[in-house]
C-alpha positions in Angstrom: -75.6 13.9 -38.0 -72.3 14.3 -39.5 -69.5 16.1 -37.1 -68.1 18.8 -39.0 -64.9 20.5 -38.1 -64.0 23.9 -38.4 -61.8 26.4 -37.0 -63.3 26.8 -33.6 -62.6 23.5 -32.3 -58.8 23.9 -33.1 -59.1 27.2 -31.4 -59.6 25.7 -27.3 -56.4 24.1 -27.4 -53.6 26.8 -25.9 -50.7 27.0 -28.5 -47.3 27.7 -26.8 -45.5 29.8 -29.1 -42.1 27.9 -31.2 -39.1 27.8 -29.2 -37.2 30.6 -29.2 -33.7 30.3 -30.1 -32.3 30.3 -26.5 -34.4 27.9 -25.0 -33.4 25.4 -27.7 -29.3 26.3 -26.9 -30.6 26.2 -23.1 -31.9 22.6 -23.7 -28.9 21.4 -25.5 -26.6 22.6 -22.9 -28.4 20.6 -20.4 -29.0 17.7 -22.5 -24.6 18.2 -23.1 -24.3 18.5 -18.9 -26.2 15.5 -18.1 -24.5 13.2 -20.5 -20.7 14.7 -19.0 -22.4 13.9 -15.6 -23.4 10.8 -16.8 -20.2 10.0 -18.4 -17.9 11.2 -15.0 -20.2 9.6 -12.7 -19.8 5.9 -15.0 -15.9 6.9 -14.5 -16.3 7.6 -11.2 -17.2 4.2 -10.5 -15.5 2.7 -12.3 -12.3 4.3 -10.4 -14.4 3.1 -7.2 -14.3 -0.8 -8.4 -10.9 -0.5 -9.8 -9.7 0.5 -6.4 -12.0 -2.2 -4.2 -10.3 -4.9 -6.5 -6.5 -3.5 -6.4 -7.1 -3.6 -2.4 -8.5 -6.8 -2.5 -5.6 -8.2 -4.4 -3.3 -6.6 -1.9 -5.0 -7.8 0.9 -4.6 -11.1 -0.1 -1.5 -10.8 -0.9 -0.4 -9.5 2.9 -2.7 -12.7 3.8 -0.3 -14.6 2.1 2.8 -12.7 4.0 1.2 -13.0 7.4 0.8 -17.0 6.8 4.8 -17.2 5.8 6.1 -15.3 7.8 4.0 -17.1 10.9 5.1 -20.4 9.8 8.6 -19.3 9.6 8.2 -18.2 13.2 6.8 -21.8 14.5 10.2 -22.7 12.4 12.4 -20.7 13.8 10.8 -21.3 17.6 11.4 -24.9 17.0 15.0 -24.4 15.9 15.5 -21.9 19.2 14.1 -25.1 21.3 16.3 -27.5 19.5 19.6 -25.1 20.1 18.8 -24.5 23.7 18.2 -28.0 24.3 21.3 -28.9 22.9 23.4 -26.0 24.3 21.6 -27.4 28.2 22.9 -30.7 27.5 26.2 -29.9 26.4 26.8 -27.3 29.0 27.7 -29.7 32.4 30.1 -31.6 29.9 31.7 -28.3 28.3 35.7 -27.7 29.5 36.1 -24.2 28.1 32.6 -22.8 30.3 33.9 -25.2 33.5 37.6 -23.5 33.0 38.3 -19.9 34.4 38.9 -16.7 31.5 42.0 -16.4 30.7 43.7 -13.0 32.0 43.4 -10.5 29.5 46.8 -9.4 28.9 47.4 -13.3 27.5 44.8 -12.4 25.2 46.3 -9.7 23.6 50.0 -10.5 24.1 50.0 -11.4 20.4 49.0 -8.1 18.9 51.0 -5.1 19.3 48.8 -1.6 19.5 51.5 0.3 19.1 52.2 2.2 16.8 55.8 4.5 16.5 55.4 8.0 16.5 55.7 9.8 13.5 57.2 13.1 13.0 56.6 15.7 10.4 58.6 18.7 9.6 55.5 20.5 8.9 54.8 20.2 13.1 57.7 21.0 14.1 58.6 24.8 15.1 
């Protein structure tokens, strides 16, 4: 028996009526604010990675700093251990530390502090 079709059967379906103007400018606007959320939040992240590797870079880079400027240390130790072993051994044989200060007014017996008064007429009353 051959199924025939007639308006009846097209009839039990519910037809929504055609979008209206607004809800098709409604859907737009979210379809525009998704894609500029979309679009900041790829920024956004990208910002995030940008600044993970510029610290990373720096971080290394004070690494780097911390590692000279500790060797220069163990350097500069040695150096202070060299000096003070040489200064303990001189010492004992050293005339100027074994011989008493000088008194000061042979220090300074060669420069003259003094200085001549200078009168102005513009002092004077």
């Amino acid at each position: 028996m051959p199924h025939s079709s007639d308006s009846s059967d097209s009839s039990s379906f519910s037809q929504s009526p055609p979008p209206s103007k607004q809800d098709s400018s409604d859907d737009m606007r979210k379809v525009q604010r998704r894609e500029k959320n979309r679009i900041a939040a790829q920024k956004s992240r990208l910002r995030q990675t940008q600044k993970a590797d510029t610290l990373h870079l720096e971080s290394e880079d004070l690494e780097r700093q911390n590692a000279a400027l500790r060797r220069e240390i163990k350097q500069l130790t040695e150096e202070m251990k060299h000096f003070t072993s040489m200064l303990s051994s001189h010492e004992p044989l050293c005339s100027i530390l074994t011989s008493p200060p000088p008194p000061p007014e042979v220090i300074f017996a060669t420069h003259s502090f003094h200085q001549p008064h200078i009168s102005s007429p513009r002092f004077q009353h």
